[in-house]
C-alpha positions as CSV (number, residue, x, y, z in Angstrom):
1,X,47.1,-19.4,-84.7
2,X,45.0,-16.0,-84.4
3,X,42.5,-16.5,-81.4
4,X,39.0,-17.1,-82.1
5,X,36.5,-14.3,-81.0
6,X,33.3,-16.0,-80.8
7,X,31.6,-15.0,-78.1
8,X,32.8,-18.2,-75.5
9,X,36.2,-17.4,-76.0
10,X,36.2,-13.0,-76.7
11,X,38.6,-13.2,-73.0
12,X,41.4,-14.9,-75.0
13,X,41.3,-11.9,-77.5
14,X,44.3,-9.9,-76.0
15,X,46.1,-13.3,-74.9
16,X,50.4,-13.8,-76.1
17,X,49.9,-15.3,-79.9
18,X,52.7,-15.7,-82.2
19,X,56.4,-15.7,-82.4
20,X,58.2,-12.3,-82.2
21,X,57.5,-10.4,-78.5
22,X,59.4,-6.9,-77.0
23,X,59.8,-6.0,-73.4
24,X,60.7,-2.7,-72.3
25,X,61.1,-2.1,-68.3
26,X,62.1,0.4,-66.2
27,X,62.9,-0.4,-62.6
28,X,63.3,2.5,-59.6
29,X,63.8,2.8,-56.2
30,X,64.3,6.0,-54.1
31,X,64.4,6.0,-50.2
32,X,64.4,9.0,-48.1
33,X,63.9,8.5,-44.2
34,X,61.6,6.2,-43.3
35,X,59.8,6.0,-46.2
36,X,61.2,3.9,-49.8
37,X,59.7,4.1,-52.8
38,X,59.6,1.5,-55.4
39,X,58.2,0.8,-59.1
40,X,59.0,-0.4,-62.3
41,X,57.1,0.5,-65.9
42,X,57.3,-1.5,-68.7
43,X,55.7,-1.4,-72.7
44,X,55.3,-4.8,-74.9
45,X,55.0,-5.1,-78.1
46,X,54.1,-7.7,-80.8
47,X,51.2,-7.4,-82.9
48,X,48.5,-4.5,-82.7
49,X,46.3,-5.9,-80.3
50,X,49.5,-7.0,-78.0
51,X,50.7,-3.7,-77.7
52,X,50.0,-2.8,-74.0
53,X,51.5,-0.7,-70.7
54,X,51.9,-1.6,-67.4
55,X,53.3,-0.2,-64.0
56,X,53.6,-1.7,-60.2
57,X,54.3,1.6,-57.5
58,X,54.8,1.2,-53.8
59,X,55.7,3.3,-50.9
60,X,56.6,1.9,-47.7
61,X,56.7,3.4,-44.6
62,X,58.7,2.1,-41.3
63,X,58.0,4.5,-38.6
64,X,59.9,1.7,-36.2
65,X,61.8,-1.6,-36.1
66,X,58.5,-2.8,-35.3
67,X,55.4,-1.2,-37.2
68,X,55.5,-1.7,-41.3
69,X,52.7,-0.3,-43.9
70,X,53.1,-1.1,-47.4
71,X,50.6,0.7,-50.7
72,X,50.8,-0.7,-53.9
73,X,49.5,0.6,-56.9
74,X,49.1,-1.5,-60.2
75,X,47.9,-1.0,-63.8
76,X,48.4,-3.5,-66.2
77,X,46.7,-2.8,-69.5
78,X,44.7,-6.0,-71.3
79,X,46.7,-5.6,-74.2
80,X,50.2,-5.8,-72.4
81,X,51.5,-9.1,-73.3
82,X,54.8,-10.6,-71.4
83,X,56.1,-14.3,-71.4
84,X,57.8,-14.8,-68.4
85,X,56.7,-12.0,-66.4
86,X,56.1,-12.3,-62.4
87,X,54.8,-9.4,-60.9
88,X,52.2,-8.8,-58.0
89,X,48.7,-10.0,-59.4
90,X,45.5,-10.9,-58.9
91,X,45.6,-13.2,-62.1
92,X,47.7,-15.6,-62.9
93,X,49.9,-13.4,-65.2
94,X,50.5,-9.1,-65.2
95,X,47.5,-8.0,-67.7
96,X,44.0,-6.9,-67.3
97,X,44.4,-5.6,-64.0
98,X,44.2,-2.2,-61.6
99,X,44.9,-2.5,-58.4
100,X,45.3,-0.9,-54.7
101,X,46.8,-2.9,-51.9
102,X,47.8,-1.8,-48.5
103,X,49.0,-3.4,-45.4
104,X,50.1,-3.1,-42.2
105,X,52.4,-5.7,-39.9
106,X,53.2,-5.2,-36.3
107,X,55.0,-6.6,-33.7
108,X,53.3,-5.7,-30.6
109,X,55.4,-7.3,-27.9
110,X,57.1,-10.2,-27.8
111,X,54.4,-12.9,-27.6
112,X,51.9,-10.9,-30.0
113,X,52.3,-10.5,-33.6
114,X,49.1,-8.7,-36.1
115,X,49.7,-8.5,-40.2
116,X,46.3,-7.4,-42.3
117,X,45.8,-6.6,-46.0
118,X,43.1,-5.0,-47.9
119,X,43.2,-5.4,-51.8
120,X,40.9,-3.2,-54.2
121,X,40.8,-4.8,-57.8
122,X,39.0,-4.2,-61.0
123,X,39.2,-6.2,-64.4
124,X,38.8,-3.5,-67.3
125,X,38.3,-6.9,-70.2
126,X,36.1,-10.2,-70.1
127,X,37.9,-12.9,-68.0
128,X,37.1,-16.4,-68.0
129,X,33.3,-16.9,-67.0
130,X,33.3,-13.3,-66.4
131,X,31.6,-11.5,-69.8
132,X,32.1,-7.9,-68.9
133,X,34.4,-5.4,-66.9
134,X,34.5,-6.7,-63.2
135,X,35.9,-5.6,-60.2
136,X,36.3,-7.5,-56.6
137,X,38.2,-7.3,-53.2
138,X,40.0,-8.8,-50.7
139,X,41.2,-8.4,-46.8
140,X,43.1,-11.1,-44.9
141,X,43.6,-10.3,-41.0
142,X,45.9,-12.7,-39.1
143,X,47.2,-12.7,-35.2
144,X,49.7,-14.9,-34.0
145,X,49.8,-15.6,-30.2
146,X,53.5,-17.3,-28.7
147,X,52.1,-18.8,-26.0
148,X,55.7,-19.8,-24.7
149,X,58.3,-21.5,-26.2
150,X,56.5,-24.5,-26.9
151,X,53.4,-23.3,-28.0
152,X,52.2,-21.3,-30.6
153,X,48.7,-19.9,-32.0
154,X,47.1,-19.0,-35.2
155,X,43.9,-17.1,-36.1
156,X,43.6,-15.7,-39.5
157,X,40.4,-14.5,-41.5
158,X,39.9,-14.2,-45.2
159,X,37.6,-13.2,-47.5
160,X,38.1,-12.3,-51.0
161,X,35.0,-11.5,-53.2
162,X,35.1,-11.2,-57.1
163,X,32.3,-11.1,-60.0
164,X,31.3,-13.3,-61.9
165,X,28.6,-14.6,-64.5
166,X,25.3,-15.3,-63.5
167,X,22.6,-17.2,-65.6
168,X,18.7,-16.9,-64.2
169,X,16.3,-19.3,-65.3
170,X,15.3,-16.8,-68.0
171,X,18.7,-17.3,-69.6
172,X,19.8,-13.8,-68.8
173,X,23.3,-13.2,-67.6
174,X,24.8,-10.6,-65.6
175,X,27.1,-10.3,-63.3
176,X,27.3,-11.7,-59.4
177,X,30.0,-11.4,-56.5
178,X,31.1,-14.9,-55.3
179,X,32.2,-14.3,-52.1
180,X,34.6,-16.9,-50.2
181,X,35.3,-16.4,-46.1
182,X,37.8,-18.7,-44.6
183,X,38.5,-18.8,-40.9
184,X,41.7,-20.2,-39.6
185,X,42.5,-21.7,-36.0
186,X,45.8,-23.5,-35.5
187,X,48.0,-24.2,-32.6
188,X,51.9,-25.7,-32.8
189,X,52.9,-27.7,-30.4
190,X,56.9,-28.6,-29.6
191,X,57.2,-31.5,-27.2
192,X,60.3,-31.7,-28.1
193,X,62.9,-31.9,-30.5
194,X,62.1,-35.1,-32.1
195,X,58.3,-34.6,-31.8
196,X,55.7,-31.9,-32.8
197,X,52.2,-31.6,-33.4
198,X,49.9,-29.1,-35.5
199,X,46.0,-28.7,-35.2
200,X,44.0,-27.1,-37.4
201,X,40.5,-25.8,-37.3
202,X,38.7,-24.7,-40.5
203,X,35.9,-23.1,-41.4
204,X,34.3,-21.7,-45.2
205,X,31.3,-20.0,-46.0
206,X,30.7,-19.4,-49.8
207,X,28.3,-17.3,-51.5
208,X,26.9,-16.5,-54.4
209,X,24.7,-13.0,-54.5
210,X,21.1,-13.9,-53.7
211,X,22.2,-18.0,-53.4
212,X,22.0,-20.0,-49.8
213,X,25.4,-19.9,-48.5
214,X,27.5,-23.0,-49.2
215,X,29.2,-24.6,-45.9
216,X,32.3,-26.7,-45.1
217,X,35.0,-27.2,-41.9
218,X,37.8,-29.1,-41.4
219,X,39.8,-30.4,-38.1
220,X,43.2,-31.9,-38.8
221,X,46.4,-33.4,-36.5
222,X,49.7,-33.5,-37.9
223,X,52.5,-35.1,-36.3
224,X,56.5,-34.8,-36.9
225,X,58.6,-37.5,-35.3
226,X,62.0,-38.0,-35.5
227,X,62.2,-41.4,-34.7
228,X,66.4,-42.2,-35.4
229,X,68.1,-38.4,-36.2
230,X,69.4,-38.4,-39.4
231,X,68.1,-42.4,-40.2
232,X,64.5,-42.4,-39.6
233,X,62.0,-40.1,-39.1
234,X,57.6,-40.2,-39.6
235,X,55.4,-37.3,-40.6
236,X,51.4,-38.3,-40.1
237,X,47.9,-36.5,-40.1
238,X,44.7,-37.7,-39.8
239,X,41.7,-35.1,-40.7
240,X,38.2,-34.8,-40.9
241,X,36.1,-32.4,-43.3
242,X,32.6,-32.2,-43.6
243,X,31.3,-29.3,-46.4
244,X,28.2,-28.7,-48.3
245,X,29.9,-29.0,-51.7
246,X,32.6,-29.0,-53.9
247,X,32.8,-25.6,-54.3
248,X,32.9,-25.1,-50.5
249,X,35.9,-27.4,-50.5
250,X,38.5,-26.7,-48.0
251,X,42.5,-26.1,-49.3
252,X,44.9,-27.8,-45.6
253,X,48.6,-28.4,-45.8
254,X,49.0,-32.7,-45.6
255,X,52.8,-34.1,-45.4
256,X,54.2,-34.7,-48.9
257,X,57.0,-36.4,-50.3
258,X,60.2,-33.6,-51.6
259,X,59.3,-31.7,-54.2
260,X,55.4,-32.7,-54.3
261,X,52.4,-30.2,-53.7
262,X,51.6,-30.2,-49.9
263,X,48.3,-28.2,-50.1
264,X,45.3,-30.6,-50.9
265,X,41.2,-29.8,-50.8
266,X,38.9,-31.5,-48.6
267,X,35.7,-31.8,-49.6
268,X,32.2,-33.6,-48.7
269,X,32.4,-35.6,-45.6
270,X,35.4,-37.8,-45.0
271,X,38.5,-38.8,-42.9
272,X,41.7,-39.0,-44.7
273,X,44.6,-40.1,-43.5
274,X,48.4,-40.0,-44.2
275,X,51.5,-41.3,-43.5
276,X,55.0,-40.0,-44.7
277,X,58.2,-41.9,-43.8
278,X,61.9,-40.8,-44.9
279,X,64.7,-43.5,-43.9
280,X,68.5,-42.4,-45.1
281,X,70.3,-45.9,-44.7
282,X,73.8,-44.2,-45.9
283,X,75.2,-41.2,-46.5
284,X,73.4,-39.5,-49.6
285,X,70.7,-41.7,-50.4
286,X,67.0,-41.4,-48.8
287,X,64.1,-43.8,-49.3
288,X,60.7,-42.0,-48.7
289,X,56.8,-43.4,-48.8
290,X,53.9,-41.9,-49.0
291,X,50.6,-44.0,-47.6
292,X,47.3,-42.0,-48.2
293,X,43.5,-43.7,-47.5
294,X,40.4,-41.6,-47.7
295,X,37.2,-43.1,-46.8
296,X,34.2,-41.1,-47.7
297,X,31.1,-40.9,-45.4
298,X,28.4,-39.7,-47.5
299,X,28.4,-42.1,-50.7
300,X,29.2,-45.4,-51.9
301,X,31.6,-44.9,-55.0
302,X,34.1,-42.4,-55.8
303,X,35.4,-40.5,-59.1
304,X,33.6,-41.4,-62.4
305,X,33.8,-43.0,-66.0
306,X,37.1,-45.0,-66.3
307,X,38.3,-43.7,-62.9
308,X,35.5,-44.8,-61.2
309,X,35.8,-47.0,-57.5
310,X,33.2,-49.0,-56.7
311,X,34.0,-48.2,-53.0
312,X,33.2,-45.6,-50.1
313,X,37.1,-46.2,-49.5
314,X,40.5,-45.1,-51.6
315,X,44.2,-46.0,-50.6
316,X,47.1,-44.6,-52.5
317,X,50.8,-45.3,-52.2
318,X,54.1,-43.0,-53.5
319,X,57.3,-44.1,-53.3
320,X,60.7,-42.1,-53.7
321,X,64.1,-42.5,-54.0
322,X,67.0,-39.9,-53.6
323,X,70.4,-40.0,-54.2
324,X,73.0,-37.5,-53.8
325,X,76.1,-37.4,-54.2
């Protein structure tokens, strides 16, 4: 079904349509010293308008076993149109895309470890909610501290800051950055084999060109115990978020059953809490439960229209049962 080009939907113009699709890559490496460089190029075709280029280049350079910098340059044409493709990207698939990265990770001593990124990026075609060529950025710095062989510390920044459409109260629009900063303090803490604990400060700041910034922090505990090893074990956390908004929400890792999502958003003002229990009773087969209850500070009913709770509080309960043999 050809895609519509009305102007709501002109992004989707270059987007995979049809049946018939052809890849052609090219992959390379060369080292020499302490330098390796890497790359592969590749052409698509299917229709007119899904005939496209792209190409992902690095060079890295070890000077020692204990200093690593890493560039990356990418190109990835709007019109290049691949299926399964999973290459470095901004977006969520390899197209409509140019790109610089570099990085640098070092092990300063034992105890002190530093890894930082910066990421250049521009958009050459419309994106959703974005109605012209765009660019944006992105740097992450992160320190970890081993404070001895029980404890260990966390501090990570991030900001990444990409356009996007802006509609005054004259109904012009134009493009804005949205900016997002995230600040990350976390300690890990071994009593001992059975039993560990995680906490977690966090700390947003969103903003929108011109706009009051948007607010939001977290503090969370996690807890592993190993009550019976190899029968019984618990994983809990209790947290508490308070933020300005919903877009100001706040992503935390939360213990999750196997093969479920274990990065949730916090948002408004609430505690949540949640409890994970995994009990093997014999050899192969393992009963696990999930408890979850989030009571929310700030208003009186939660969610809306059919899924709508007349209450401040919400419980939820997963259960799971594994067998293998």
């Amino acid at each position: 079904m050809p895609v519509s080009n009305t102007p709501s939907s002109l992004y989707r113009r270059y987007n995979a349509t049809g049946q018939d699709f052809q890849n052609y890559s090219l992959a390379y490496s060369y080292q020499f010293g302490k330098f390796q460089f890497i790359g592969e190029t590749a052409l698509s075709h299917a229709s007119n308008e899904q005939t496209g280029f792209a190409t992902l280049n690095g060079l890295v350079f070890r000077p020692n076993n204990k200093n690593s910098l890493q560039l990356i340059v990418r190109h990835y044409g709007a019109k290049y149109t691949s299926i399964h493709a999973n290459a470095f990207s901004e977006n969520s698939r390899p197209q409509n895309e140019q790109g610089v990265f570099l990085s640098w990770s070092s092990d300063l001593s034992y105890r002190w470890r530093i890894y930082t990124h910066l990421d250049l990026m521009r958009f050459p075609w419309l994106k959703y909610q974005v109605s012209g060529t765009s660019y944006g950025f992105e740097y992450m710095g992160q320190v970890d501290y081993t404070h001895s062989r029980r404890s260990t510390w966390l501090l990570r920044y991030h900001i990444k800051s990409k356009q996007k459409d802006y509609t005054d109260d004259q109904s012009q629009t134009y493009l804005r950055l949205n900016t997002r900063q995230t600040l990350k303090l976390q300690n890990t803490y071994t009593f001992s084999r059975r039993f560990s604990a995680v906490t977690t400060l966090n700390a947003i700041c969103i903003t929108f060109t011109g706009d009051s910034p948007e607010l939001g922090f977290s503090l969370s505990e996690n807890l592993r115990w190993t009550v019976v090893p190899r029968l019984f074990s618990l994983n809990g956390s209790l947290t508490y978020v308070d933020t300005d908004t919903y877009n100001s929400r706040i992503y935390n890792y939360e213990p999750s059953l196997l093969y479920s999502f274990g990065i949730n958003s916090y948002y408004y003002q609430a505690f949540r809490t949640v409890l994970v229990a995994n009990l093997t009773p014999i050899r192969g087969l393992t009963i696990s439960a999930k408890i979850v209850y989030t009571q929310y500070l700030d208003h009186s009913t939660i969610g809306s229209g059919s899924n709508k709770i007349n209450s401040s509080g919400k419980s939820d309960l997963q259960l799971q049962a594994r067998y293998i043999f």
